[in-house]
NUVO-651743 format. One line per 4 residues: number of its first residue (from 0); their letters; for each residue x, y, z of C-alpha. Coordinates in steps of 0.2 Angstrom, whole numbers. Each point is the difference from the previous one (the first is absolute). Layout:
<vexdrens>
NUM> A> X,Y,Z | ...
</vexdrens>
This chain:
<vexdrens>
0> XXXX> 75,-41,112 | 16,-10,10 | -5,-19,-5 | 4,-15,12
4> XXXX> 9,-10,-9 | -4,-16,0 | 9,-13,-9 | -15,-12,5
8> XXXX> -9,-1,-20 | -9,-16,-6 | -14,-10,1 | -8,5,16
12> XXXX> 0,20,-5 | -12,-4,-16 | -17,0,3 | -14,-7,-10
16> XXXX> -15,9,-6 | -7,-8,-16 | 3,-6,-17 | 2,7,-18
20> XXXX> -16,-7,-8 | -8,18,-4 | 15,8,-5 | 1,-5,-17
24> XXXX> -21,1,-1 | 0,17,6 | 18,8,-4 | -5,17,0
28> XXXX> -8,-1,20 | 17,-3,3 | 11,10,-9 | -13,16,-6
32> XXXX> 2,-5,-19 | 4,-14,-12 | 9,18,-13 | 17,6,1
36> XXXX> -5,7,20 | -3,-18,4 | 13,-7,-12 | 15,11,11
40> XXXX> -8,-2,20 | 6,-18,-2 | 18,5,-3 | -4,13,18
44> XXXX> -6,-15,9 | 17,-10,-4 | 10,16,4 | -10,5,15
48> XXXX> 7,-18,8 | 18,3,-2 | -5,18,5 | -8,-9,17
52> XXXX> 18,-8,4 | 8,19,-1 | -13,8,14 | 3,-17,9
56> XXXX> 20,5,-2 | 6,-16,-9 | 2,7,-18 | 8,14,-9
60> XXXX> -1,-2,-19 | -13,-7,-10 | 1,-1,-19 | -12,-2,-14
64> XXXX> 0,-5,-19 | -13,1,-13 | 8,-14,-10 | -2,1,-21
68> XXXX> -17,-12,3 | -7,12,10 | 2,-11,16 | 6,8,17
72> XXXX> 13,-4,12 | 2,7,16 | 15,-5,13 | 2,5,16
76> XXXX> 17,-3,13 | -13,-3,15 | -2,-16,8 | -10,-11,-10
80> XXXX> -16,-7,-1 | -2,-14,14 | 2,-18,-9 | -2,-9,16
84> XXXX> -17,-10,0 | -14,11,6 | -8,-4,17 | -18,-4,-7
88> XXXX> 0,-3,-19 | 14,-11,3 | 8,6,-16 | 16,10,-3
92> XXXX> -6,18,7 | 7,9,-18 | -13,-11,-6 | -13,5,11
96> XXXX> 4,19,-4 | -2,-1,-17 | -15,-13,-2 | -14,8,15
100> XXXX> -6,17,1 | 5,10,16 | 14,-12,2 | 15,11,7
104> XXXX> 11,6,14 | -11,16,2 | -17,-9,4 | 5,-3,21
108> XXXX> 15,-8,0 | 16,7,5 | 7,2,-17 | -2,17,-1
112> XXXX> -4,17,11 | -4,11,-14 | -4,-5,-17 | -7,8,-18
116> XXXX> -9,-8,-13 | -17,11,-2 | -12,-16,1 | 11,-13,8
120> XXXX> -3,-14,-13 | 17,0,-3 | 10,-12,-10 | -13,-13,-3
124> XXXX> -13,11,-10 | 15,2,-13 | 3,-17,-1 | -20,-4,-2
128> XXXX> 3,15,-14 | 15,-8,-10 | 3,-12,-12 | 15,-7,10
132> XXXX> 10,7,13 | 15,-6,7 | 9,2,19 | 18,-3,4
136> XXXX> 2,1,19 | 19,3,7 | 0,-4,18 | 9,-11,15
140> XXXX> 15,-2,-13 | -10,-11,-13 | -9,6,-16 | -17,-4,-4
144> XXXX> -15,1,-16 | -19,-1,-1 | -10,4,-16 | -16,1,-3
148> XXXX> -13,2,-14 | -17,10,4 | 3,-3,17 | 4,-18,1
152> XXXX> 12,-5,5 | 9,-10,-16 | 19,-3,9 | 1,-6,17
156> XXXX> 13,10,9 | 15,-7,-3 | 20,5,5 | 10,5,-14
160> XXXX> 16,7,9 | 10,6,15 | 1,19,3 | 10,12,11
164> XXXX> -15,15,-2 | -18,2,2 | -16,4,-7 | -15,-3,-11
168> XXXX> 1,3,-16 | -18,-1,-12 | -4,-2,-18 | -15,0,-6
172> XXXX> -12,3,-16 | -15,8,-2 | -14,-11,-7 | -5,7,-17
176> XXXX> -19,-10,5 | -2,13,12 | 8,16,-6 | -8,-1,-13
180> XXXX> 5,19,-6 | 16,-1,1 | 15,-10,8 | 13,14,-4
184> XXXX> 8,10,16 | 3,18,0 | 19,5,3 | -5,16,7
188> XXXX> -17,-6,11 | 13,-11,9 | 14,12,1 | -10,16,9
192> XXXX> -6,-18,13 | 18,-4,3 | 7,17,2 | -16,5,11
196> XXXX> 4,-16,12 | 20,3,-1 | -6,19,9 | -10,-8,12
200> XXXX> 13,-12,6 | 15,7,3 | 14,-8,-6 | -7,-13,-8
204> XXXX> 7,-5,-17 | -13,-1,-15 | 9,-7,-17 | -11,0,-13
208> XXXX> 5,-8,-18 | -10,-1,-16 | 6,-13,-12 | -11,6,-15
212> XXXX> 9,16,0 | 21,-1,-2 | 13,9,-5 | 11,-3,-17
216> XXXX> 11,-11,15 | -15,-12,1 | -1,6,20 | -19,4,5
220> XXXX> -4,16,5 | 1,0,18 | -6,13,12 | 6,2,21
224> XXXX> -10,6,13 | 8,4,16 | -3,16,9 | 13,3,19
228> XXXX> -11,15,3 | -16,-11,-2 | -15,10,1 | 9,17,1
232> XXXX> 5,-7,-17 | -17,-2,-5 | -5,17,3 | 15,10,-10
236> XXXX> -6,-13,-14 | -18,6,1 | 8,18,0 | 10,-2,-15
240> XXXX> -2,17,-13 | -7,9,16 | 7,14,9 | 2,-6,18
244> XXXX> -2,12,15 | 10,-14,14 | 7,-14,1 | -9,-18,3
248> XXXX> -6,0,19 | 0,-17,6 | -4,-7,15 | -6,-17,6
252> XXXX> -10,-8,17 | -4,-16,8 | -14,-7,11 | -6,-16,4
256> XXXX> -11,1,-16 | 10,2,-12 | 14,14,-7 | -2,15,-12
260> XXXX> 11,9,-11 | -1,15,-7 | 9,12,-13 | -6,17,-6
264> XXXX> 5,14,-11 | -8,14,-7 | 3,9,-15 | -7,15,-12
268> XXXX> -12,-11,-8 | -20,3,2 | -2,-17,1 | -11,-9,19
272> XXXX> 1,-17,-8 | 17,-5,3 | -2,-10,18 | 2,-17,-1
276> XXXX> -5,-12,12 | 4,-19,3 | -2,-15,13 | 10,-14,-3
280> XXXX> 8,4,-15 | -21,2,-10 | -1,15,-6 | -17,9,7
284> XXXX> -5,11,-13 | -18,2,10 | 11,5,13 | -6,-6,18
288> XXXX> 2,5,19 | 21,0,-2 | -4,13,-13 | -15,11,10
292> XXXX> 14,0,15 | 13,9,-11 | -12,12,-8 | -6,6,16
296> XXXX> 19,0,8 | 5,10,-12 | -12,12,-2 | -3,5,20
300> XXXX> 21,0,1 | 2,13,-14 | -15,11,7 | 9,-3,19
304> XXXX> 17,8,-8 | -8,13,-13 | -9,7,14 | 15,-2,15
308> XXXX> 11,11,-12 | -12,11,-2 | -2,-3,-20 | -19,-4,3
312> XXXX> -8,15,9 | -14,-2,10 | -14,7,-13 | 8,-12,-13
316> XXXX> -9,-16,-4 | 7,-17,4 | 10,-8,-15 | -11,-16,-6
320> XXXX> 8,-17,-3 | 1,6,-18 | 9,15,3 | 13,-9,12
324> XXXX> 2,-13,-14 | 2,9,-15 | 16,-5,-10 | 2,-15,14
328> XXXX> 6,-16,-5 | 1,-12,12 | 1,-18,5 | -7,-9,14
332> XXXX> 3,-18,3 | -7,-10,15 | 4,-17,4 | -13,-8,14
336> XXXX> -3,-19,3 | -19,-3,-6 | -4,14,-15 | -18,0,-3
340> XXXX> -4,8,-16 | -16,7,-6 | -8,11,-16 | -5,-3,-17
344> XXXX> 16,-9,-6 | 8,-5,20 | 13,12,-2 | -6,11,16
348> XXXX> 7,-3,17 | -12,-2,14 | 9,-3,14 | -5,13,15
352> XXXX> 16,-2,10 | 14,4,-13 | -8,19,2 | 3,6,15
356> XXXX> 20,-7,-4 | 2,8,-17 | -8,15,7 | 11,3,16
360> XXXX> 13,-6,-10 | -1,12,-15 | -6,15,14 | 18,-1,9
364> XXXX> 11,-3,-16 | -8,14,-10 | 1,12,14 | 17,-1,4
368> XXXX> 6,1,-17 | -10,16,-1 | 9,9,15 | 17,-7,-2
372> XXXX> -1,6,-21 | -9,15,0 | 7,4,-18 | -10,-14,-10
376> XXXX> -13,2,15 | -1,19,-5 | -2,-6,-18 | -12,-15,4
380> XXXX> -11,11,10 | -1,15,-12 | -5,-14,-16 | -13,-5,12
384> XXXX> -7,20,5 | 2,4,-20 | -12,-18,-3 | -13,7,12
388> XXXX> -1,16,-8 | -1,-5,-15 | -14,-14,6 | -9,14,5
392> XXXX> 0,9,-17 | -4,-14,-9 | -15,-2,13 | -2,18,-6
396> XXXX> -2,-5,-18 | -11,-15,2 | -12,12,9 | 3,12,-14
400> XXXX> -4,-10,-14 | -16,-8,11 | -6,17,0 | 3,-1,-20
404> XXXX> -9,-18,-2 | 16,-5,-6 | 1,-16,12 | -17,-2,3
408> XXXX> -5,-16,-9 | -16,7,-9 | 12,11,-7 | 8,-10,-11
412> XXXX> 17,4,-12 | -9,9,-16 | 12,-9,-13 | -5,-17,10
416> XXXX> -10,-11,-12 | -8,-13,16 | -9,-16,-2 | -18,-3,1
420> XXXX> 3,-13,16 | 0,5,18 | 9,-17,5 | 18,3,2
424> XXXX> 4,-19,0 | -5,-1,-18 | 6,19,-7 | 16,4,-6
428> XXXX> 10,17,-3 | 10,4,-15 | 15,15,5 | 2,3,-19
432> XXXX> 15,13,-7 | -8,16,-9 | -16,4,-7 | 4,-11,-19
436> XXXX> 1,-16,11 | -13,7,12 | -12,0,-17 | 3,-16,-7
440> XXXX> -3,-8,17 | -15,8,2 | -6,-6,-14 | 8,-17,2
444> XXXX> -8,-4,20 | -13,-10,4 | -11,14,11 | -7,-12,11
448> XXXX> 16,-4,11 | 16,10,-9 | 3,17,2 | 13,12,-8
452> XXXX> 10,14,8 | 13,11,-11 | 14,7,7 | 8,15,-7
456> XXXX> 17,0,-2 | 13,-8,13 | -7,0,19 | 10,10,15
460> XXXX> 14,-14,5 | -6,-2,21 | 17,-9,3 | 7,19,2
464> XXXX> -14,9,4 | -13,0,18 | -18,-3,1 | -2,20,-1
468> XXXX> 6,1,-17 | -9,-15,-6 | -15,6,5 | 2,15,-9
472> XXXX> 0,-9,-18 | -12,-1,-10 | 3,-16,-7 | 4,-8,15
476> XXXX> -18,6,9 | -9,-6,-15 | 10,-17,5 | -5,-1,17
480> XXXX> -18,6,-3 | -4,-14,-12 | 8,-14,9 | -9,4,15
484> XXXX> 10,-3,14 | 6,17,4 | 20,-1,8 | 11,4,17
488> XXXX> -12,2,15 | -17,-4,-11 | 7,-16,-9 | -12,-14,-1
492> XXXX> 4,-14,-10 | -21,-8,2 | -5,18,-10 | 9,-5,-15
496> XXXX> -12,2,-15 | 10,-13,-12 | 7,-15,6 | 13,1,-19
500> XXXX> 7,16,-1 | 9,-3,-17 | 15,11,-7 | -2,1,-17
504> XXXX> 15,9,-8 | 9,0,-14 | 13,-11,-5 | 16,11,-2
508> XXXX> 12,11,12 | -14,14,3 | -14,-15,4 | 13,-10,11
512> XXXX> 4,17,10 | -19,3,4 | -2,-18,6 | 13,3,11
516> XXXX> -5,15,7 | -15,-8,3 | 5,-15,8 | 10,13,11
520> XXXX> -15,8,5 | -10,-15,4 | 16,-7,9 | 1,14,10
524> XXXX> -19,7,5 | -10,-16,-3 | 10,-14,2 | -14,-13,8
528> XXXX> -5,1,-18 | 13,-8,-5 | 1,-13,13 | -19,-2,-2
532> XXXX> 4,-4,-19 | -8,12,-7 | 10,8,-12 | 6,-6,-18
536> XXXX> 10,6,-16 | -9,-3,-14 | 9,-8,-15 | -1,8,-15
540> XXXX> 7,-9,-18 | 16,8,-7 | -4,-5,-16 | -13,-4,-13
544> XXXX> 1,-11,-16 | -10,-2,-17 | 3,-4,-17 | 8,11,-14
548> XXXX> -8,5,-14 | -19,-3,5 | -14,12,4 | -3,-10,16
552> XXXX> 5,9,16 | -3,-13,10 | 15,-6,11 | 4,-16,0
556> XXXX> 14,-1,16 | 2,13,13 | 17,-2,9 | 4,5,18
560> XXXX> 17,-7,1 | 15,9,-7 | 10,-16,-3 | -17,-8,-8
564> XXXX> 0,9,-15 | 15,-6,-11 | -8,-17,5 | -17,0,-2
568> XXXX> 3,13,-18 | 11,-19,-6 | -13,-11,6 | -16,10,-11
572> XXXX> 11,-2,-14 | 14,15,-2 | -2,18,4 | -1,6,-23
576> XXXX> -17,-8,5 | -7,11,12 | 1,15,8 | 5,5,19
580> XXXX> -10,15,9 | 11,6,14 | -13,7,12 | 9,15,9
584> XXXX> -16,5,10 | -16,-7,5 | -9,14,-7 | 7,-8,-21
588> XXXX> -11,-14,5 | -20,1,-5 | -13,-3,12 | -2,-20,-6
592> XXXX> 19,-3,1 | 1,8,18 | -13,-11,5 | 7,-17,-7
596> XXXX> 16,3,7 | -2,9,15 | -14,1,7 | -11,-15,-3
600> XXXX> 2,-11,15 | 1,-17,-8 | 14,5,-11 | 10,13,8
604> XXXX> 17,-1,12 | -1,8,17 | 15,1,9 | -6,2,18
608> XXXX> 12,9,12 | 7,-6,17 | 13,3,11 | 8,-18,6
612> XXXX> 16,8,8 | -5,18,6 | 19,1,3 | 6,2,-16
616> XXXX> -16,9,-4 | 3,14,11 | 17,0,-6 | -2,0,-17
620> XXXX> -16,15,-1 | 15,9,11 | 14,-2,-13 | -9,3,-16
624> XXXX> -12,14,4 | 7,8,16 | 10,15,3 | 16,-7,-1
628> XXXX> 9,1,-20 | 16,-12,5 | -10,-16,3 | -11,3,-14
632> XXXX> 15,1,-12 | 8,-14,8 | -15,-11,-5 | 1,6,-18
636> XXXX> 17,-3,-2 | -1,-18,9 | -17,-5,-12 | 6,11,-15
640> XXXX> 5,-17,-10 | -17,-7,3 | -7,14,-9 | -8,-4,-18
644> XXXX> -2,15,-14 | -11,-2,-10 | 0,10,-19 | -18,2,-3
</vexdrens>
């Protein structure tokens, strides 16, 4: 959206709404957790300011440190932080900004048009979150600091220089009094944010260094994020390992409600969860009205052509939204002046007029690249026809194996071992690998909420095959069927029987293929489950350890950690003392062992799966289990080094 460009900032365009008192009472209202989720949204609320000065068109690099303490800087070349006294608090306005809730240019003033930040508490809930934080303001020629200590303020702002640039730069450390889990940031977590915002501005320049990680130079490792192509950028990256059938569409529009952008680009993939949406930067993974708009748009556009050339006949049935977006990925961005968010986690877009604008918008682009490319629109519309046919065999098959009972719910999986209880909320699901492990979990359950289904052998890999196929498995109906929420057109997430769907596998190459496989499939066909947090790994030990030379078998240490066992062997006294059980499958554990290790919620490790940055997981499933052999061999050759063997 074309910004006026005012250079009127300060005092006056900050407006007051309340103070910090319930922050620190209350973290997780404000930031979703006090864990590692809530641990890293304060480094996207310091970001998402400096990011605000590049949609206002004042800023064009920001750059970020995780310093050896684990404490974050972010700098930004935009134009400060106002330091001038603030009209009502009669304080300097930086101060303001960092010590009252809601304090900031985005709340009425005219600071800024458009602005991110998924809650708008801003800078202020971090400093109400961190042991200390520190500002350093360059602006009007002079140089000045402020620092504060769980949010108060503990040094005045002072002047400490003279300066010829700009900007704001922020450090600050989380309070280990309040993320209480862990204070430790994730280089990757951060990386997929950075790179996700670089796409959505084009242009801007993300430098992101990590001080805990440097070379034999002493230099940190330091990662660059700046993408000319913007969001046409973003839709080759989500494509990477995939056979592409065009090159990225992209075309943008502008109304008096805001501005949309959108980039698209199918490939041979089965894939119809590679759209993603986003209003001022906040990614909506519950999608919204921007992303209803484009769904409709594209689906009425592709039936208009198909049937204009005469590649949809008359008899034929429309193509459904599903059909027309099979192997899409695509990216649309709106930017409007008042998002109001909605849904479960506020990540759903409710505003009614950015519609009709990314529909009309997405309507006129998509059709003129479809008549002046009728190559790749030959090829787009034939994926689409072949999608719909083999929809309808796959509705075929699900009628088929009705018939059979096979999807009927009192017709339950005969290997299935269920639980006594009816109530999903408390009943769990073991997917165990073969019928040896299947045994000793049977045995090992507790009836009442845990159930056990064995798998035999490894499950069709859905990443290269359609819904027709993975219908026709065996192992993969069984799946479906004891879950409970069926898939495609009859998916419901409310009619799953377990609310833990645990892979239990075991823990070698063969145990971590079938995981994968798995996670694939639930990826692909179920992937509210996921988001709903519904499904876990389970943790099996590697190891067991007992004494030598007595008649007990009793273990004394299991071990789940490589790494742990030369350590824990030295801290029992020596390995001639004892000896080390290498467990190679689940099924060489008895019943009791299973249980204690496993399966017994009070002592086990659960793993529970989520996708934080369905970017990179869309890419990743693509690369390692797609068609495509090139990426996948690049990725073994790049990770190779990080490999361990093991001689067992």
């Amino acid at each position: 959206m074309a910004q006026n460009k005012s250079e009127h900032y300060d005092g006056s365009d900050i407006q007051v709404l309340e103070g910090l008192e319930a922050v620190r009472k209350r973290p997780g209202m404000y930031i979703g957790s006090t864990g590692p989720r809530g641990l890293h949204h304060l480094v996207y609320e310091v970001v998402d300011n400096s990011v605000d000065e590049a949609l206002a068109g004042y800023c064009n690099r920001i750059e970020v440190w995780i310093h050896e303490d684990n404490s974050i800087t972010c700098l930004d070349n935009g134009r400060g932080i106002p330091v001038d006294k603030h009209p009502k608090e009669k304080i300097p306005t930086v101060e303001v900004v960092l010590t009252i809730l809601h304090a900031g240019g985005k709340f009425g003033g005219e600071g800024y048009k458009v602005s991110g930040g998924l809650h708008g508490v801003g800078v202020s809930c971090v400093n109400a979150l961190s042991s200390r934080l520190e500002v350093q303001v360059a602006r009007d020629g002079k140089i000045y600091e402020i620092a504060f200590e769980r949010g108060k303020t503990v040094e005045k702002l002072h002047e400490v220089g003279t300066a010829k640039h700009t900007g704001t730069r922020v450090t600050f450390w989380p309070d280990p009094e309040v993320f209480t889990e862990t204070t430790v940031f994730d280089y990757t977590t951060l990386a997929n944010r950075f790179r996700e915002m670089a796409f959505l501005n084009k242009g801007l320049h993300i430098v992101f260094h990590d001080e805990r990680d440097r070379d034999d130079e002493g230099n940190p490792h330091t990662e660059e994020f700046v993408y000319s192509g913007g969001i046409r950028d973003f839709v080759k990256y989500l494509n990477e390992g995939k056979e592409t059938l065009n090159k990225p569409i992209y075309f943008e529009a502008e109304n008096a409600d805001g501005t949309v952008e959108v980039a698209m680009q199918w490939s041979t993939s089965y894939s119809t969860n590679s759209v993603m949406s986003f209003a001022n930067n906040i990614n909506t993974h519950e999608g919204g009205t921007h992303l209803d708009g484009f769904k409709q748009a594209v689906t009425r556009t592709i039936n208009e052509y198909a049937r204009s050339k005469g590649i949809l006949k008359e008899k034929d049935n429309n193509l459904s939204g599903d059909d027309t977006r099979e192997g899409l990925a695509a990216v649309v961005s709106v930017k409007l002046h008042d998002p109001q968010f909605e849904g479960q986690t506020k990540t759903k877009l409710g505003n009614t007029e950015i519609r009709p604008l990314v529909q009309n918008a997405v309507t006129q682009g998509l059709a003129e690249f479809l008549e002046e490319n009728p190559a790749p629109a030959k090829r787009i519309i034939g994926k689409a026809t072949q999608a719909l046919k083999a929809r309808e065999a796959a509705r075929k098959a699900r009628e088929m194996t009705r018939r059979k009972g096979v999807l009927d719910s009192f017709a339950l999986p005969g290997k299935l071992a269920d639980c006594s209880s009816k109530n999903a909320a408390e009943s769990e699901i073991f997917i165990v690998e073969g019928d040896s492990a299947g045994g000793s979990a049977k045995q090992a359950r507790n009836r009442k909420y845990q159930a056990i289904l064995p798998l035999r052998g490894k499950i069709l890999n859905v990443e290269r095959a359609g819904l027709h196929r993975a219908l026709s498995s065996d192992t993969i109906s069984s799946l479906i069927t004891a879950i409970g929420t069926n898939i495609g057109d009859d998916f419901d997430a409310d009619q799953a029987r377990y609310h833990r769907i645990i892979i239990m596998t075991d823990a070698d190459v063969d145990g971590a293929h079938i995981r994968c496989l798995l996670l694939t499939f639930f990826y692909r066909y179920m992937p509210e489950l996921i988001n709903r947090g519904y499904i876990y790994i389970a943790c099996p030990p590697i190891y067991g350890v007992k004494k030598k030379n007595t008649r007990s078998t009793k273990i004394e240490r299991y071990i789940y950690d490589e790494s742990a066992l030369s350590e824990t062997l030295a801290e029992m006294g020596g390995s001639e003392k004892f000896d080390v059980q290498r467990y190679k499958g689940l099924g060489e554990m008895d019943p009791e062992q299973l249980w204690e290790t496993t399966m017994e919620p009070e002592t086990r490790t659960l793993l529970r799966v989520n996708i934080d940055d369905a970017a990179e997981a869309e890419r990743v499933v693509s690369e390692l289990m797609g068609d495509q052999v090139e990426p996948r061999k690049e990725f073994i050759q790049k990770h190779a080094k990080d490999v361990r063997f093991l001689d067992f």
